[in-house]
N, C-alpha and C positions, 0 to 999 in steps of 0.2 A: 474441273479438268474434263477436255474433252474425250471422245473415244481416240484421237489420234495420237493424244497427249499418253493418255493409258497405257497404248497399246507400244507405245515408246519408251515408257517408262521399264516394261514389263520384256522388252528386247533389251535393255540395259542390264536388267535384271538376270537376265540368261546368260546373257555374255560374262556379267560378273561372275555367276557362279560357272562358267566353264571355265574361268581363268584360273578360279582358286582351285578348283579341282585337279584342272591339269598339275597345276606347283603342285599339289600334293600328294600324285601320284606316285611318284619313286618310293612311298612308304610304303607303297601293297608291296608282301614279301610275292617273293618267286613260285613258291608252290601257291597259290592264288589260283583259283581261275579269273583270268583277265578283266572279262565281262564282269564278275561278283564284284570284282574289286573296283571296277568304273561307278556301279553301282552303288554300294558300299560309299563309295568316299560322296556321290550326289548324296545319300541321306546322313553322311555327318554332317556336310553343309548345312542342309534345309533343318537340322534340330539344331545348328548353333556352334556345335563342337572344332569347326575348320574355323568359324569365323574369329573363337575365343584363341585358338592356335595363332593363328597368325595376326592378328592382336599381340597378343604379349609377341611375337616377335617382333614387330617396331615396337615395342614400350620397355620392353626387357632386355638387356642385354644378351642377343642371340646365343652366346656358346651356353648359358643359362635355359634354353628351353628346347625341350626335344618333344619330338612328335610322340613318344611313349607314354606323355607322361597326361596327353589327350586322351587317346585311344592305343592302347600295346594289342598288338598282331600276335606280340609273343608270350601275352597275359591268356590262362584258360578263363579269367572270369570277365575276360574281355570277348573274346571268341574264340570261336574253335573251326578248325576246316580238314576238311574229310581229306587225308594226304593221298585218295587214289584220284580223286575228284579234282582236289583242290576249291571245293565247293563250302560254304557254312553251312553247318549243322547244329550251332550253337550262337546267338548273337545278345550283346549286351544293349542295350540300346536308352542314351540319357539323353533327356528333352533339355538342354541350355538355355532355357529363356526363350523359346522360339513363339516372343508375341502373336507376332504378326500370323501367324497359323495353329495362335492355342495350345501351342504344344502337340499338334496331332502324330499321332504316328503316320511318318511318308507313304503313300499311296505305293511307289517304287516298290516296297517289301514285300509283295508277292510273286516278287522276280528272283526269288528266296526259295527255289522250290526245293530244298535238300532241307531245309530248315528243320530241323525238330524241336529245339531249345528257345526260348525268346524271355529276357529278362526286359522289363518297360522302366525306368525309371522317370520321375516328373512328369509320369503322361498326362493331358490334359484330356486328349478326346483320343478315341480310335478311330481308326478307319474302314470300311469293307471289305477293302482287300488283304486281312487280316484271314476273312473268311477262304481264302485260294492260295492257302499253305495247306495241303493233305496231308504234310507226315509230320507236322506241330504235335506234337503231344505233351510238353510243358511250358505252362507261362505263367511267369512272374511277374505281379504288381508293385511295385516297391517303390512305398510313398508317391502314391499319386495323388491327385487332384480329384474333389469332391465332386468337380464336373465332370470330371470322365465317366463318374458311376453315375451319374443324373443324365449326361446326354448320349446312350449307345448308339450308334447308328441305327434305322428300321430296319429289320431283316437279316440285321448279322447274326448267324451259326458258326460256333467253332466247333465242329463237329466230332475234329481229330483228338481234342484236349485231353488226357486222362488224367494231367494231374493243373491245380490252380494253388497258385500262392497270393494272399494279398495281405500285403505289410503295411501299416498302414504308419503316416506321419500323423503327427500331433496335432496339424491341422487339418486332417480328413476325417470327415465324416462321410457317414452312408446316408443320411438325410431323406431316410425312407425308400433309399434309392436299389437297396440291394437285391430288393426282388428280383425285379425286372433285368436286374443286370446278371444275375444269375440265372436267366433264359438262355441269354447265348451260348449254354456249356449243353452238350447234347448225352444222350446215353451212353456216352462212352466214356465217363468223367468216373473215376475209380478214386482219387484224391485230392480231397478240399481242407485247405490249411489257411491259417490266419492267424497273423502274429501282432503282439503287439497292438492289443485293439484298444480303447476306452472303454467302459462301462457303460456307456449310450451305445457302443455298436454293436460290442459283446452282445448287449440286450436285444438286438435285432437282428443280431446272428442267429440267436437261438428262437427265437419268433417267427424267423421265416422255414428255419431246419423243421420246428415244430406243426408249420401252418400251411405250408403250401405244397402247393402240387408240384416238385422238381421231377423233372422229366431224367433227371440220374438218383433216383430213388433207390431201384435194384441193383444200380452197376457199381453205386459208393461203396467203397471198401474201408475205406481212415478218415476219419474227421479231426482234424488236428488245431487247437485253441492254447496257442501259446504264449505268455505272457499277455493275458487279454483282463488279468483282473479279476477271475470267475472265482467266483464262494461255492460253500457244501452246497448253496440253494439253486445253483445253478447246474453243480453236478448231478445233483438228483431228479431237474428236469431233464438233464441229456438221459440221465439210465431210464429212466423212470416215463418218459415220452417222447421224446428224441429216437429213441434207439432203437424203438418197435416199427418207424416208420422206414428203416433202409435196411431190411432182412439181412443183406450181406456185409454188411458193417463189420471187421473184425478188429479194428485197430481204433482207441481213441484216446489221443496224447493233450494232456494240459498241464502240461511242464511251466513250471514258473508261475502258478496264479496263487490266489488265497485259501486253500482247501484248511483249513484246520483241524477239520474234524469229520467223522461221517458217520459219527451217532445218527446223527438226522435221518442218515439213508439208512442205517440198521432199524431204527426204528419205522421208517417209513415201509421197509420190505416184510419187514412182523404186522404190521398195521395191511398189510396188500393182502397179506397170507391167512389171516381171520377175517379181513371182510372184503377182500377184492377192492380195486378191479385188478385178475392178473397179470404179471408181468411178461408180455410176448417174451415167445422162444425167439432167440438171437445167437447170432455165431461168434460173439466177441471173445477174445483170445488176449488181447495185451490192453489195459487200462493205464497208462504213462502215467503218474503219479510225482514223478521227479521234479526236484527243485521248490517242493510245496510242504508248507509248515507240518502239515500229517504226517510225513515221510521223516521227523525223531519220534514219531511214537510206532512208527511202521514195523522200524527198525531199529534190534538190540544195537549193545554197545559191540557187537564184531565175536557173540558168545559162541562159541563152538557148539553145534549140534549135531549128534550122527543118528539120522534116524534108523540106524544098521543098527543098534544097541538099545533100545526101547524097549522094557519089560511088557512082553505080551499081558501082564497079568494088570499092568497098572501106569497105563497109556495116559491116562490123564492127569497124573502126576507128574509123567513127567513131561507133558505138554501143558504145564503149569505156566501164564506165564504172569507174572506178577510184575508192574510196570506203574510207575507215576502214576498214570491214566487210571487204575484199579484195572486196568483189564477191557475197561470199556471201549477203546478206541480196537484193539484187537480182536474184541468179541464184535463189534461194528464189522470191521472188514470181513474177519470170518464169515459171519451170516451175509455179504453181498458176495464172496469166493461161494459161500454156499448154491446161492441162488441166479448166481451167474456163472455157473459150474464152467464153462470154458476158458473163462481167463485165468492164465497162465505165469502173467508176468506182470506184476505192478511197479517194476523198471526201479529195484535198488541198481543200486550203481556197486558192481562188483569189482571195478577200478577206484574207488574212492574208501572200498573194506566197508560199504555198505554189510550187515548180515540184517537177514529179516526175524523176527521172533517166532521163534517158533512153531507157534499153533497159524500160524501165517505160511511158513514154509511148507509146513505138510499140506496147506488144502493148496496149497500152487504148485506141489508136488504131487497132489492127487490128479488135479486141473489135469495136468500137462499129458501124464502120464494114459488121460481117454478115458476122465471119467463121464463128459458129456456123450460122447460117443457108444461105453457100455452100457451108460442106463438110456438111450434112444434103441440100443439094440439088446438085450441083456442075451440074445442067442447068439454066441460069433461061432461061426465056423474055426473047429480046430485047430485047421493046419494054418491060419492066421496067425495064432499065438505066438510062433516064433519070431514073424516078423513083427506082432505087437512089443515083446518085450525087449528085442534088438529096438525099435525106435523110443522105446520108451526113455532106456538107458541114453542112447545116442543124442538124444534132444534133452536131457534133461538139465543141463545148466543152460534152458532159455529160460526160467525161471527168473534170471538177474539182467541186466542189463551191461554191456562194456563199452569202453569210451577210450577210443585210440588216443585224443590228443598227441599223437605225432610219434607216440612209442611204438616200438618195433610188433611185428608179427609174432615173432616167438613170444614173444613176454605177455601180447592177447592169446594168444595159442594156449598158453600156461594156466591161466585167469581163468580158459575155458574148460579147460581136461580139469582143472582143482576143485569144480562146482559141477562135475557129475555126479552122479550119486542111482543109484537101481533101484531103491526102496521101493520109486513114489507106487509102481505099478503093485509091489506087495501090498502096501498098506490103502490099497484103492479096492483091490480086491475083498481085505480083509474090514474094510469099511461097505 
């Protein structure tokens, strides 16, 4: 083909797609801004989604297919648009097959300047101008392509990102690729979540958390590993080496994997405590625990306990807790509530009548209550106290975790007032 043949081809090419465009204009609603929405409808073209549309309407009997049922204006998990603006601030965006360009994300989307939300699905590659959205601050991966993480572009910064999600299909791998693809997030990156991994990538998740130099080291706040497959030997490299490398780490969720047990880690923090090496000071606050075989031995059968009523004289009786386990998966957790004195909340599920056992409850009732905070300070100013023991009270059903599933406010509201409790700050004191 010559250059004139090409360049003929490629005016054909334009014209097709201004044809399909224009038809399918009438669908941008009315609060739109005009231009977003000219915009908008070019990058469903170019990833595939206009062409699959109007496809099935020659193939399909037309009263049978609606534009909604591509892309809904009127779906939030389609997008969202700012009603003073009429600008997006939220957009879904799924790659249809779009051979012929890899799947890239359109070059066009940085004509998105309101943008803050970006969901990718099927992406194959990205693009640079990725990098010339300022007020981005979340983006989802969601089943992409093993080349997207192999081929970044040179030089792209998402600078704006604070939170990343990457969900991964069953045919993605990281292929050693996630280092380097985890440069483009800058210090301003506060949460890193990953769902859904294999055991090959799980393993280079934590390889790279553990080994490299991330340039959102200090700014990490949550590292989130869900449904990724992770064992006790995995959770005790995150406590245990992971978690000294990101000071400000307060949140770390692995709902859904294989935890069984955390003898290993009770034994491992008795084993630090006679011969070193110690375990960095860290600010972690909520260990997610939910959805994982540990969590029947976590938690009693739903037994009523009032730490209101605890004979001063013979505490340890009645923080007896005698369980399948003998005791041992409970004295486990204790000694890491011990030694990780900030976490607060191991995320029973107080909508499910999760109860936790007891010698469990108290040290996440001490936790919560500031006991890392009076042994880093053990002199507090006086007139503090009031306002310590008013927060103590007022926070203290963060112990549990709640799960709306679709039920009403008052009925969480109820769930929340049921699982207060005043003690934890007496019995912190008096420990």
């Amino acid at each position: 083909m010559n250059e004139v043949e090409a360049e003929a081809d490629t005016t054909d090419a334009d014209a097709e797609q201004r044809r399909i465009v224009a038809q399918c204009m009438p669908h941008v609603p009315d609060n739109m801004n005009i231009k977003e929405g000219y915009i908008l409808m070019n990058m469903l073209y170019q990833v595939g989604i206009l062409s699959d549309y109007l496809a099935d309407l020659d193939n399909i009997d037309y009263e049978n297919v609606e534009f909604k049922d591509y892309f809904d204006f009127n779906k939030e998990s389609d997008i969202m648009i700012d009603p003073e603006t009429g600008k997006i601030t939220f957009l879904r965006l799924e790659m249809k097959n779009d051979v012929a360009n890899n799947d890239r994300v359109p070059s066009i989307i940085d004509q998105f300047q309101s943008l803050e939300r970006l969901f990718l699905m099927n992406c194959g590659l990205l693009t640079m101008e990725l990098g010339n959205l300022p007020l981005l601050k979340r983006i989802c991966f969601y089943e992409c392509t093993s080349t997207m993480f192999e081929n970044v572009p040179e030089g792209l910064q998402l600078s704006s990102i604070k939170e990343v999600i990457i969900h991964s299909a069953s045919s993605t791998t990281f292929e050693s690729n996630l280092s380097s693809f985890l440069k483009i997030f800058s210090n301003t990156l506060e949460e890193l979540k990953f769902y859904h991994m294999t055991p090959e990538d799980s393993d280079e998740i934590l390889h790279v958390l553990q080994n490299d130099d991330l340039c959102f080291r200090h700014s990490l706040t949550t590292i989130e590993m869900r449904w990724c497959q992770l064992t006790e030997d995995n959770l005790k490299l995150m406590l245990f080496e992971i978690l000294g490398r990101f000071p400000n780490l307060h949140t770390l969720d692995i709902t859904g994997n294989n935890i069984e047990s955390l003898i290993v880690i009770g034994d491992g923090i008795k084993h630090r405590i006679k011969h070193g090496p110690l375990i960095p000071d860290n600010k972690l606050r909520k260990l997610n625990l939910s959805k994982n075989p540990i969590m029947l031995q976590i938690c009693g059968d739903g037994v009523f306990f009032d730490f209101g009523v605890v004979d001063d004289d013979d505490d340890d009786a009645e923080l007896d807790d005698e369980s399948e386990d003998g005791g041992g998966e409970t004295d486990a957790l204790v000694t890491l509530l011990d030694t990780f004195n900030g976490i607060s909340n191991v995320c029973a599920n107080a909508s499910s009548y999760q109860e936790y056992k007891p010698k469990i409850e108290y040290k996440l009732r001490i936790n919560l209550a500031g006991r890392k905070e009076l042994m880093d300070r053990p002199t507090m100013n006086r007139a503090l106290w009031p306002l310590i023991l008013e927060r103590a009270y007022s926070n203290s059903s963060e112990i549990y975790m709640y799960v709306r599933n679709g039920r009403d406010t008052v009925t969480i509201n109820q769930e929340v007032e049921s699982k207060k409790c005043a003690s934890g700050l007496f019995y912190l004191l008096k420990e």
